[in-house]
DSSP file (Angstrom, degrees, kcal/mol; ACC not computed):
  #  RESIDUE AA STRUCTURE BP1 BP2  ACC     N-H-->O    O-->H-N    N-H-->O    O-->H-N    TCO  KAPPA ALPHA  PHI   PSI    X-CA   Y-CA   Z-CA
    1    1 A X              0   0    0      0, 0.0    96,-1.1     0, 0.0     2,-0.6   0.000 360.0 360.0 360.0 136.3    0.0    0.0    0.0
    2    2 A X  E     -AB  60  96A   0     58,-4.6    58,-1.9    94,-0.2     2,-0.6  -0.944 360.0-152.3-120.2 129.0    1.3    3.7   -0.7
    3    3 A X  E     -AB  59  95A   0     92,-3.6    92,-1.2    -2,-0.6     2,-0.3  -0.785  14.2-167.9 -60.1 100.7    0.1    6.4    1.5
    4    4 A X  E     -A   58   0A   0     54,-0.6    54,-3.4    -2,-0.6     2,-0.2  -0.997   5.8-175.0-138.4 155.9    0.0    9.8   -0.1
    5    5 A X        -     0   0    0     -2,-0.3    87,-0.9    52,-0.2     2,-0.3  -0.412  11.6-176.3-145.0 153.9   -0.4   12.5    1.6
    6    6 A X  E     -C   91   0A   0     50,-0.3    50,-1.2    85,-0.2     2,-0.3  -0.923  14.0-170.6-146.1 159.3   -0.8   16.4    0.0
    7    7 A X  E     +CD  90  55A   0     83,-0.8    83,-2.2    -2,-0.3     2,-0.3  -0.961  22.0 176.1-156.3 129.9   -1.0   19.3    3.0
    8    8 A X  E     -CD  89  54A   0     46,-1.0    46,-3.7    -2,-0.3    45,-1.2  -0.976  37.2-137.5-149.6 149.2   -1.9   22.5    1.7
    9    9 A X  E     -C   88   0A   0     79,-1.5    78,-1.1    -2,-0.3    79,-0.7  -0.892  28.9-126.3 -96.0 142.2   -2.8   26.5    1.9
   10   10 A X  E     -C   86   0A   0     -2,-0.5     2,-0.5    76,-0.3    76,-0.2  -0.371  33.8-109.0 -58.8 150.9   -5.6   28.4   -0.1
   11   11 A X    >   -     0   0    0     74,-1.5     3,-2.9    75,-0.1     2,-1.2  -0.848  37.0-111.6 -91.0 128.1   -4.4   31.2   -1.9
   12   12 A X  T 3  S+     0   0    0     -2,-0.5    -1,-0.1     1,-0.3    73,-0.0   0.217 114.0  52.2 -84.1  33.8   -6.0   34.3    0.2
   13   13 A X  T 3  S+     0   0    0     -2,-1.2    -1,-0.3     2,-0.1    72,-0.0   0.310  74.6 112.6-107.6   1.5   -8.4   35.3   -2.8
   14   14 A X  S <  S-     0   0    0     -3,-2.9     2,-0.2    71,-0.1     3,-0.0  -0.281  70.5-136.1 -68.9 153.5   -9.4   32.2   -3.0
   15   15 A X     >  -     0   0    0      1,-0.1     4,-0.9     0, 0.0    -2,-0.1  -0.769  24.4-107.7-109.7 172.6  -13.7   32.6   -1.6
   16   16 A X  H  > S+     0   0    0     -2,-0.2     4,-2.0     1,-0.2    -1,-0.1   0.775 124.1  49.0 -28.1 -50.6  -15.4   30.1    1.0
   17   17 A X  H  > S+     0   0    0      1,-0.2     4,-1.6     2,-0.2    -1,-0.2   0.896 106.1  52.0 -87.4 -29.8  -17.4   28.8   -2.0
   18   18 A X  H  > S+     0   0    0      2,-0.1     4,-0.7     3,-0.1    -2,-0.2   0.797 109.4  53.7 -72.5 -10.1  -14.3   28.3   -4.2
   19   19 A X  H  X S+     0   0    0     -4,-0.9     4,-3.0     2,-0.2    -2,-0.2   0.859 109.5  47.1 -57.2 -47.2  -12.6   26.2   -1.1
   20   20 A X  H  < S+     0   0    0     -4,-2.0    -2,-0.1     2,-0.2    -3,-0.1   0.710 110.2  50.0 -72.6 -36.1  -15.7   23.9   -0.9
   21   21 A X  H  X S+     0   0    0     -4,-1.6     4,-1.3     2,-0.2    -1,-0.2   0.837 112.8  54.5 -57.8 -39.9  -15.6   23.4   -5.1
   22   22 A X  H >< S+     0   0    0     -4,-0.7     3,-3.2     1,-0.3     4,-0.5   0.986 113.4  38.2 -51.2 -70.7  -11.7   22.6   -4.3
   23   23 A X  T 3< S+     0   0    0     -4,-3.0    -1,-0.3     1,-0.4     4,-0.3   0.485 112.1  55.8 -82.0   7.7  -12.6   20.0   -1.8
   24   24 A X  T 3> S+     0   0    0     -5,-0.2     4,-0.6     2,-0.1    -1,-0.4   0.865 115.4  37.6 -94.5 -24.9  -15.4   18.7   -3.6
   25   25 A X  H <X S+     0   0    0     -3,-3.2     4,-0.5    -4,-1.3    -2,-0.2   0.286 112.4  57.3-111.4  12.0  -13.2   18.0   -6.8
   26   26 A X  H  > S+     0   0    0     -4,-0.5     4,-3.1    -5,-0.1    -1,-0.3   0.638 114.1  46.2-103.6 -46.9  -10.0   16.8   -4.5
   27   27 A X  H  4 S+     0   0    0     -4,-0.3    -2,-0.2    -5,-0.2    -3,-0.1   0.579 107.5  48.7 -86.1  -5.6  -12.8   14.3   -3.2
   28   28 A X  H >< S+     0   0    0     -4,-0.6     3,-3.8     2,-0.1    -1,-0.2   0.894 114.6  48.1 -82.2 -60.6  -14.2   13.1   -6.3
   29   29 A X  H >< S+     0   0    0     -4,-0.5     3,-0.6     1,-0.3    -2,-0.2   0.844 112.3  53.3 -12.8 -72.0  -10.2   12.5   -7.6
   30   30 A X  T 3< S+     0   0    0     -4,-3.1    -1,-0.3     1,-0.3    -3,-0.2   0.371 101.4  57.5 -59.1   0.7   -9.9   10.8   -4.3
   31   31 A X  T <  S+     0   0    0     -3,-3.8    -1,-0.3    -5,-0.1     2,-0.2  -0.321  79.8 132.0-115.0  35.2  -13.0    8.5   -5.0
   32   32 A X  S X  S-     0   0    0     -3,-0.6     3,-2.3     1,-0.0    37,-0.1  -0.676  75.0-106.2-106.1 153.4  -11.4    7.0   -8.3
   33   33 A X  T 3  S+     0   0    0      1,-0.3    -3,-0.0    -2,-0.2    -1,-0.0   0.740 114.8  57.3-107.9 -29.8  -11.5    3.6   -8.7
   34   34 A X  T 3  S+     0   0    0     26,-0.1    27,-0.4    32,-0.0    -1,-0.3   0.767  89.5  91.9 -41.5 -29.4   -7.5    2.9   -8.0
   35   35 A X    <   -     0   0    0     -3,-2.3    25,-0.3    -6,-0.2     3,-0.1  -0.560  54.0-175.5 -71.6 152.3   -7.8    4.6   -4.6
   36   36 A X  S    S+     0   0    0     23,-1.9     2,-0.2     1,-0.6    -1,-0.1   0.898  71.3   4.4 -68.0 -83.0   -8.6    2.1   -1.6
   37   37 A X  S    S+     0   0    0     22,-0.2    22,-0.7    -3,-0.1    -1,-0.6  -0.672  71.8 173.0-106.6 129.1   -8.9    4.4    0.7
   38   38 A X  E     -E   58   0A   0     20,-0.2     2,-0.3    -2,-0.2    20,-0.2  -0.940  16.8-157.5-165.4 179.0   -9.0    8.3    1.4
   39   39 A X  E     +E   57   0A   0     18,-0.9    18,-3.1    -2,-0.2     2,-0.5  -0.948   7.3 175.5-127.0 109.7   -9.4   11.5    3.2
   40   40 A X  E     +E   56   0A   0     -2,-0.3     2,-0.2    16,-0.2    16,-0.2  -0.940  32.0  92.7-123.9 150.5  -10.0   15.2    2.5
   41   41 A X  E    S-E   55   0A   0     14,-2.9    14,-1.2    -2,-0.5     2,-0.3  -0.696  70.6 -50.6-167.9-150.1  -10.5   18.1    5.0
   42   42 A X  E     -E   54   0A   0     12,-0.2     2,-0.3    -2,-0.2    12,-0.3  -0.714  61.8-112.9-111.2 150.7   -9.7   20.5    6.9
   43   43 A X        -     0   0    0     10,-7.4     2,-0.3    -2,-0.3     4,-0.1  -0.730  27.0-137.3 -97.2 175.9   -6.6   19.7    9.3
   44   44 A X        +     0   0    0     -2,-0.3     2,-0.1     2,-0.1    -3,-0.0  -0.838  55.1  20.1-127.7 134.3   -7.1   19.6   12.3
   45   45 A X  S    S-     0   0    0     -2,-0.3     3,-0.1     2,-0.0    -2,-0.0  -0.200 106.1 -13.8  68.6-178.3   -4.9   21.0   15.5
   46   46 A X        +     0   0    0      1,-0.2    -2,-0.1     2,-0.1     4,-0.1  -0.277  57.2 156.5 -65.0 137.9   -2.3   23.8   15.2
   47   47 A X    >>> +     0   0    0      2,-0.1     3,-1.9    -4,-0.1     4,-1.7   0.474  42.2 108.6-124.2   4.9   -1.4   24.5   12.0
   48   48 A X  G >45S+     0   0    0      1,-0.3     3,-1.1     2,-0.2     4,-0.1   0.899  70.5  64.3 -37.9 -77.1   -0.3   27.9   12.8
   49   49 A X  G 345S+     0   0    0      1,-0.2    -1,-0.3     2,-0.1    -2,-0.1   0.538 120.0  13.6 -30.0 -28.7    3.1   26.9   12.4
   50   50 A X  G <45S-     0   0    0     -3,-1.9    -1,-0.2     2,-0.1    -2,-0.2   0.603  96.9-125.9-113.1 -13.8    3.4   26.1    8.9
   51   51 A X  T <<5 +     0   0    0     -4,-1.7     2,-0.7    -3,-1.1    37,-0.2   0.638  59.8 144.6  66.8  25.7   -0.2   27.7    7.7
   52   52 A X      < +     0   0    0     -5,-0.7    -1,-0.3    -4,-0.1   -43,-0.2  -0.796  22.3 170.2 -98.9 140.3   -1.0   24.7    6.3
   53   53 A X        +     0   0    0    -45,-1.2   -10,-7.4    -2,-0.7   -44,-0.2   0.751  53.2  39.8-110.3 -28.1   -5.1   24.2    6.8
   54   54 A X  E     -DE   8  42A   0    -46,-3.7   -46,-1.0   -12,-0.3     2,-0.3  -0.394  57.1-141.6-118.9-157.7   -6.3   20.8    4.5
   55   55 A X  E     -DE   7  41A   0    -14,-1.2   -14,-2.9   -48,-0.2     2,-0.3  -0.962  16.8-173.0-168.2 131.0   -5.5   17.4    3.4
   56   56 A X  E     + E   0  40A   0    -50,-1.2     2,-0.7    -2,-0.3   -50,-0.3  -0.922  19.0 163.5-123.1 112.0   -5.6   15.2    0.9
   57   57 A X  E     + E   0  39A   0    -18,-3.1   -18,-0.9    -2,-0.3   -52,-0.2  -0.760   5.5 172.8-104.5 129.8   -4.6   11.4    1.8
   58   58 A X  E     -AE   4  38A   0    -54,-3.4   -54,-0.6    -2,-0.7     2,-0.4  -0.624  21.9-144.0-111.2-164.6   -5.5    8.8   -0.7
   59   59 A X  E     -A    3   0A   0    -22,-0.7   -23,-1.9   -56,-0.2     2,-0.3  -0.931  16.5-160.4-155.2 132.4   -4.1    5.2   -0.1
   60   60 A X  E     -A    2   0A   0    -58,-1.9   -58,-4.6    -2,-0.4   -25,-0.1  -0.965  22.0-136.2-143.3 125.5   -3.1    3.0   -3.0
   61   61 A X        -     0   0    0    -27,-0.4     2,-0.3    -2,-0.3     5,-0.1   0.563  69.0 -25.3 -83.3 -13.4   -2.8   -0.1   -3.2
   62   62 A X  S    S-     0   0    0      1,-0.1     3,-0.4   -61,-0.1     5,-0.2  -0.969  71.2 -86.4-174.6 167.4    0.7   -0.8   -5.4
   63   63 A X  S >> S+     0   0    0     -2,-0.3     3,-2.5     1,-0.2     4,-1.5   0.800 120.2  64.6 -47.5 -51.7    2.6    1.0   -7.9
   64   64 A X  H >> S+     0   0    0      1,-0.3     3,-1.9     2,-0.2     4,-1.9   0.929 108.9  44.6 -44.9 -66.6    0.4   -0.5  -11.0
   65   65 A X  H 34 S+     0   0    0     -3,-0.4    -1,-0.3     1,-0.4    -2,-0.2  -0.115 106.6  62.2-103.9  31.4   -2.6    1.4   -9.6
   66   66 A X  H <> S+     0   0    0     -3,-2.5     4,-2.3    -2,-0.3    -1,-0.4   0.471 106.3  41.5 -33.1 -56.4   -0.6    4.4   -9.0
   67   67 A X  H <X S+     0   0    0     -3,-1.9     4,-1.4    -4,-1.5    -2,-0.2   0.682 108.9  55.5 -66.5 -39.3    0.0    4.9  -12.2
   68   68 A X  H  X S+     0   0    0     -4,-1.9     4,-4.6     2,-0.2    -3,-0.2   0.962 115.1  47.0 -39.1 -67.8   -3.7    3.9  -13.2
   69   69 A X  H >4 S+     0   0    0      2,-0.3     3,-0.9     1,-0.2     6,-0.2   0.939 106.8  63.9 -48.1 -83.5   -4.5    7.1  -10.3
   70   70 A X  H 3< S+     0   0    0     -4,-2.3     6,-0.4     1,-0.3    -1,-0.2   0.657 116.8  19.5   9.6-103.0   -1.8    9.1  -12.2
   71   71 A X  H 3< S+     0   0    0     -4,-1.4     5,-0.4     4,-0.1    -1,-0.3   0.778  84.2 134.8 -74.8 -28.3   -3.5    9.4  -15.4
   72   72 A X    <X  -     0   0    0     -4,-4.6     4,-1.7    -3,-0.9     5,-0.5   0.319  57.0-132.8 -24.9 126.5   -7.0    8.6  -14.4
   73   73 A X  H  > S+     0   0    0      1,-0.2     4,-0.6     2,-0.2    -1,-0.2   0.660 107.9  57.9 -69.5   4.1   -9.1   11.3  -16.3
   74   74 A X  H  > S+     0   0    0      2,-0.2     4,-3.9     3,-0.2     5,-0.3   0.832 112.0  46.5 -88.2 -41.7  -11.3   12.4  -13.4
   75   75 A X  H >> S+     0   0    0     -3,-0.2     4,-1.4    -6,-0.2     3,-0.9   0.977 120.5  42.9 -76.0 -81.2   -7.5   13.2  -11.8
   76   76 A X  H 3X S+     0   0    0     -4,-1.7     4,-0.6    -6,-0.4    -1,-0.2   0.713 113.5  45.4 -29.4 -57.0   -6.5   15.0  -15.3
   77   77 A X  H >X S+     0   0    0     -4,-0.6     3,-0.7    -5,-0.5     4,-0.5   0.936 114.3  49.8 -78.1 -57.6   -9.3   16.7  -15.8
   78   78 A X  H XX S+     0   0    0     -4,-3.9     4,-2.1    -3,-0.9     3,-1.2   0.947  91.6  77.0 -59.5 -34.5   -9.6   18.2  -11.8
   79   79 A X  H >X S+     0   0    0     -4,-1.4     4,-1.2     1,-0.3     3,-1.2   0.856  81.0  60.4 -42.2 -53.7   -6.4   19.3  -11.7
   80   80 A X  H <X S+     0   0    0     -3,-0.7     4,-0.6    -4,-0.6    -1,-0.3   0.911 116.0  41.5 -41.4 -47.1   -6.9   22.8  -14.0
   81   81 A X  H << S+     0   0    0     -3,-1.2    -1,-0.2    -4,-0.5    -2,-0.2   0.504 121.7  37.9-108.8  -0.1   -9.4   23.9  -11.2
   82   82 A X  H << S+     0   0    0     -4,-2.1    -2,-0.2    -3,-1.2    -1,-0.2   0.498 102.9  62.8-113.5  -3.0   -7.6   22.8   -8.3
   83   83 A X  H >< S+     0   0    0     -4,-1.2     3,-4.0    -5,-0.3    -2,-0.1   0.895  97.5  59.0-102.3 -80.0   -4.1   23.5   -8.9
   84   84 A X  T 3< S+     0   0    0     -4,-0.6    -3,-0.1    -5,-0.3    -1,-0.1   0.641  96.4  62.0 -56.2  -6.7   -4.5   27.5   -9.1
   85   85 A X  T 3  S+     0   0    0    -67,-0.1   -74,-1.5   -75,-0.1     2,-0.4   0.432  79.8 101.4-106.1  16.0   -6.0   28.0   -5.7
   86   86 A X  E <   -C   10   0A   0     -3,-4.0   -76,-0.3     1,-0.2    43,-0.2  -0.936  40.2-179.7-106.9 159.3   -3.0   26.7   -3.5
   87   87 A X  E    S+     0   0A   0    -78,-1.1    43,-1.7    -2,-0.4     2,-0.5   0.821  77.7  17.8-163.8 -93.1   -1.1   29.0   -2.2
   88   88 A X  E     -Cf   9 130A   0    -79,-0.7   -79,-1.5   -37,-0.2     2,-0.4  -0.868  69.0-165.3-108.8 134.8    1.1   26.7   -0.6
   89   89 A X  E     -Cf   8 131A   0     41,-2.4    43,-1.8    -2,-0.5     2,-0.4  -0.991   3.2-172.2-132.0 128.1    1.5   22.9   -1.6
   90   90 A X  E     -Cf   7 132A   0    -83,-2.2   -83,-0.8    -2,-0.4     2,-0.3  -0.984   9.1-165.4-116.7 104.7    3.5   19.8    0.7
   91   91 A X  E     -Cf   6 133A   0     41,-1.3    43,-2.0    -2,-0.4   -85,-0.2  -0.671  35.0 -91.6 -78.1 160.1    3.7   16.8   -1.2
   92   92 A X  E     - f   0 134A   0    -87,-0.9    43,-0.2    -2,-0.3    40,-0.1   0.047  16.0-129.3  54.2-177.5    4.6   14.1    1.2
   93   93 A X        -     0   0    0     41,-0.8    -1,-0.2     1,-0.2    42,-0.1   0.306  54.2-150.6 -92.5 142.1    6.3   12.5    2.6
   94   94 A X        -     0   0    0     40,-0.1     2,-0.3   -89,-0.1    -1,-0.2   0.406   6.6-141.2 -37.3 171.6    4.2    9.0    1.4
   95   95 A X  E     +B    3   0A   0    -92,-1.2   -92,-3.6    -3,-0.0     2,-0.3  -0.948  23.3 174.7-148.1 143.1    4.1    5.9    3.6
   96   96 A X  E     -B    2   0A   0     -2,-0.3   -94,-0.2   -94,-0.2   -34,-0.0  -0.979  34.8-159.6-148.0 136.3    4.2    2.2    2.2
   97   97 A X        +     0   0    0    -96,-1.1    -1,-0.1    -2,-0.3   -95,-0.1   0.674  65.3 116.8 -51.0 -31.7    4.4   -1.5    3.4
   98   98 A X        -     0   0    0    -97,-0.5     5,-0.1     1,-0.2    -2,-0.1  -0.132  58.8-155.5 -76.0 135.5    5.7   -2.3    0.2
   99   99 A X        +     0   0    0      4,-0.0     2,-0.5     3,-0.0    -1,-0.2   0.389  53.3 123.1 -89.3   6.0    9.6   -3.7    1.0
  100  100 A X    >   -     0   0    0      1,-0.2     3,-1.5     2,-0.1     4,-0.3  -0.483  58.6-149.0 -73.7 114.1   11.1   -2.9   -2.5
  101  101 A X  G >  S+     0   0    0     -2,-0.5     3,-0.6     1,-0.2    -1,-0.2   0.886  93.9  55.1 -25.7 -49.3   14.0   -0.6   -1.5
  102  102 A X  G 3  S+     0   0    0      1,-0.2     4,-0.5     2,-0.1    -1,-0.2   0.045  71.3 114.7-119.5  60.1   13.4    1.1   -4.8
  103  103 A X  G X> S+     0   0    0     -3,-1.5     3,-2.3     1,-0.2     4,-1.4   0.956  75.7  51.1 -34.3 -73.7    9.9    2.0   -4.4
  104  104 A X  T <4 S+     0   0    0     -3,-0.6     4,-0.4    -4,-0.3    -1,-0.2   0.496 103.2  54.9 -92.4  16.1   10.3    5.4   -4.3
  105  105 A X  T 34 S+     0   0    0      2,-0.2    -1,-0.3     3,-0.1    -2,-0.2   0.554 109.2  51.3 -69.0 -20.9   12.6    5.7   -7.5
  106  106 A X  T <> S+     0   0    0     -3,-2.3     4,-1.7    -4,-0.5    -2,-0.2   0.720 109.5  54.5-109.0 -25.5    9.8    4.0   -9.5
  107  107 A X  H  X S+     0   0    0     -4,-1.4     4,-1.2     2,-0.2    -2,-0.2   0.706 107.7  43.2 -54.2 -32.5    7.4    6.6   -7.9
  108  108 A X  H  > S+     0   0    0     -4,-0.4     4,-1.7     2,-0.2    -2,-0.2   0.525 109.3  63.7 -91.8   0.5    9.1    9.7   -9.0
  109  109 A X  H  > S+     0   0    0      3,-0.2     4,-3.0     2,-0.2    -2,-0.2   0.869 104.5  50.5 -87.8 -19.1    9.5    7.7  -12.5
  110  110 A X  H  X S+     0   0    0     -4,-1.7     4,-2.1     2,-0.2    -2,-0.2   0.907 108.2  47.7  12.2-106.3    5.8    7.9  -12.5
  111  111 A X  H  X S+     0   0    0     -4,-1.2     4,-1.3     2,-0.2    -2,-0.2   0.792 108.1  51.3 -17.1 -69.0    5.8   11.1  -11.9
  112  112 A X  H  < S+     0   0    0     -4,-1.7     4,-0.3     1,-0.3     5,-0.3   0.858 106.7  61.7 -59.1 -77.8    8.6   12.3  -14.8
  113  113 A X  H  X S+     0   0    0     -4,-3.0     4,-1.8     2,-0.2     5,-0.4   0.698 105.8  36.7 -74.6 -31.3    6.7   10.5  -17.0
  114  114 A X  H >X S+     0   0    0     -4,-2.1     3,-2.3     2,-0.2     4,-0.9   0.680 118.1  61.9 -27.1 -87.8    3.0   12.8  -16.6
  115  115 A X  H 3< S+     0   0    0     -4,-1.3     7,-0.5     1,-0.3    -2,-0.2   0.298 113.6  26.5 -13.5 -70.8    5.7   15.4  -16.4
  116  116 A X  H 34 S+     0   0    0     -4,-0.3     3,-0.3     1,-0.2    -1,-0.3   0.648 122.5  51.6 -75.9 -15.9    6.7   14.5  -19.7
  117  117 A X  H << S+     0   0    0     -3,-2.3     2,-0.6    -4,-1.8    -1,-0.2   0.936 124.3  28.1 -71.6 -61.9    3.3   13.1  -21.2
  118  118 A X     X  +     0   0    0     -4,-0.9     4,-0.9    -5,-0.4     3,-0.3  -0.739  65.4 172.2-133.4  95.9    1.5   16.1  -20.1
  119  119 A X  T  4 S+     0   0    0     -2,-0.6    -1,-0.1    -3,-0.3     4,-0.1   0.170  77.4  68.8 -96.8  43.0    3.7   19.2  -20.0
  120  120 A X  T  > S+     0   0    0      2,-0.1     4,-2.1     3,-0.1    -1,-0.2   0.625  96.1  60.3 -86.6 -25.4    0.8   21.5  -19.3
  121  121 A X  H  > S+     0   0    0     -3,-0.3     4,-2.6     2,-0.2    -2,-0.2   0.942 103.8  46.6 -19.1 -77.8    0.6   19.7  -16.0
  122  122 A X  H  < S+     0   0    0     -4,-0.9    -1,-0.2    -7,-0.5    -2,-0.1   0.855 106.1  53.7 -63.3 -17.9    3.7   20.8  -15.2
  123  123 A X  H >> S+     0   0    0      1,-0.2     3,-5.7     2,-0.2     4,-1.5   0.967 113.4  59.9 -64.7 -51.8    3.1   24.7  -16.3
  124  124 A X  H >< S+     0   0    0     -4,-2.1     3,-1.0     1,-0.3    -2,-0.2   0.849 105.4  38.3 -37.4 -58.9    0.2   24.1  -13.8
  125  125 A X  T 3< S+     0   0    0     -4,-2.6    -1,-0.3     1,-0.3    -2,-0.2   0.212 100.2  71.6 -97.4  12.5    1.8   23.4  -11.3
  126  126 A X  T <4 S+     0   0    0     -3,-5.7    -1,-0.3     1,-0.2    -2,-0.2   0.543  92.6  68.7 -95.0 -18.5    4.7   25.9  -11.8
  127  127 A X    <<  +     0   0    0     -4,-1.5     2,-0.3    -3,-1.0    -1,-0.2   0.575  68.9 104.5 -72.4 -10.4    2.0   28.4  -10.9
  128  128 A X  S    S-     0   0    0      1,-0.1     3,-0.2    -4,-0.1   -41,-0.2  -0.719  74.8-135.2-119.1 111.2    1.8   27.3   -7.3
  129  129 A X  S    S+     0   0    0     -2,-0.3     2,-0.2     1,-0.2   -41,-0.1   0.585  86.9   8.6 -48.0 -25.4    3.7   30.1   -5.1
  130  130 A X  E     -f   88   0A   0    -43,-1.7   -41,-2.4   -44,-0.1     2,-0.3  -0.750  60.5-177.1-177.9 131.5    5.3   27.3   -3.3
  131  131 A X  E     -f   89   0A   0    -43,-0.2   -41,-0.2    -3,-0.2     2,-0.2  -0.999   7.9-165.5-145.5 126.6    5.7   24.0   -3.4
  132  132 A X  E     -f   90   0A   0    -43,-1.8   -41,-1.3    -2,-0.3     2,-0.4  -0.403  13.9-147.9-124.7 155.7    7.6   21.5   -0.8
  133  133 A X  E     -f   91   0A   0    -43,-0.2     2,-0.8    -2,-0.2   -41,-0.2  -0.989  18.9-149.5-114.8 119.5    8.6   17.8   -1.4
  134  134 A X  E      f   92   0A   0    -43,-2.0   -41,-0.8    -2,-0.4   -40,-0.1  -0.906 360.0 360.0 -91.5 107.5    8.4   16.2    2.1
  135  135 A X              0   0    0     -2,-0.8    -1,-0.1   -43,-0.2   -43,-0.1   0.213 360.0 360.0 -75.5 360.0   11.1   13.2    2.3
């Protein structure tokens, strides 16, 4: 199973009702038929320290259906209308059972390849004021 985990701010034009469209189209994503499992909300306790306020965790069950999640078009397709209202974005860091040492090399090759599949993805996501890798 891989845990992954997003922790994020709204950008502070973002309105009440475009927060609630967020987290309805972060919760459809997260309902896609690769996920097991998932959560989005608000967090919960202080987040004053880092100003990060939500979550998204999905739970998946192996790399194949990663990759499925990845490209899914519900994930493709939300992304344009979810991408321009964080502020601040924490990927990580994941969690897995999985014992392959090099798990998470074959996860960021994943990754490169969207990257390179769809580089309007990446323009997307170049818009985002800041954006953390958690290891």
């Amino acid at each position: 199973m891989i845990f992954h985990q997003l922790r994020f701010k709204f950008r502070d034009e973002t309105t009440e009702e475009q927060k609630e469209a967020v987290l309805a189209r972060l919760r459809r994503t997260a309902a896609v038929e690769s996920v097991s499992f998932a959560t989005v909300g608000r967090r919960i306790g202080d987040s004053a320290d880092d100003g990060l306020t939500h979550g998204y965790y999905v739970a998946i069950a192996d790399l194949a259906a990663l990759e499925r999640y990845m490209y899914d078009p519900v994930h493709l397709e939300g992304d344009p209308y979810i991408v321009p209202h964080f502020d601040t974005l924490v990927i990580g860091p994941d969690v897995t059972d999985d014992p392959d040492p090099d798990l998470a090399a074959k996860i960021m090759e994943v990754n490169q390849r969207k990257l390179e599949d769809y580089p309007e993805w990446a323009e997307l996501m170049a818009t985002v004021p800041e954006v953390r890798i958690a290891l």
